[in-house]
N, C-alpha and C positions, 0 to 999 in steps of 0.2 A: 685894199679892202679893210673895210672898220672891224675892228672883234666886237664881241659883245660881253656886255660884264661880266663879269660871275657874280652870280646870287649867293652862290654857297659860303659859308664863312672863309676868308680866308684867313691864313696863320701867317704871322711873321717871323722871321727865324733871325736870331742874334748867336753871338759866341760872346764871351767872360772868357778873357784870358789874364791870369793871375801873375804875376810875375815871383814866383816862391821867397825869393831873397827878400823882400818889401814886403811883404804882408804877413805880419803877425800870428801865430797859431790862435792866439785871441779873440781874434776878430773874423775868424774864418767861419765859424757855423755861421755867426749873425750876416755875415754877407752871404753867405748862401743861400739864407732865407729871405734876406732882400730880394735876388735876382730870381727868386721862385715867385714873386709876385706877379714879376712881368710875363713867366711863362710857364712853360709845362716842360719836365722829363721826356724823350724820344727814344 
């Protein structure tokens, strides 16, 4: 049996997994705000 679309928006969900040792305290807002672009807070 075929489904049928969904019309309603859908959302794609991702994870940002940081590895602490490697990433700079410098550079952590500004990636933060990168990966706000692609999504939203839950």
């Amino acid at each position: 049996m075929a489904s049928k679309p969904n019309t309603a928006r859908q959302h794609k969900h991702f994870a940002v997994l940081i590895d602490a040792d490697n990433a700079p305290a410098a550079i952590v807002e500004g990636l933060f705000e990168e990966i706000a672009k692609y999504g939203e807070k839950s």
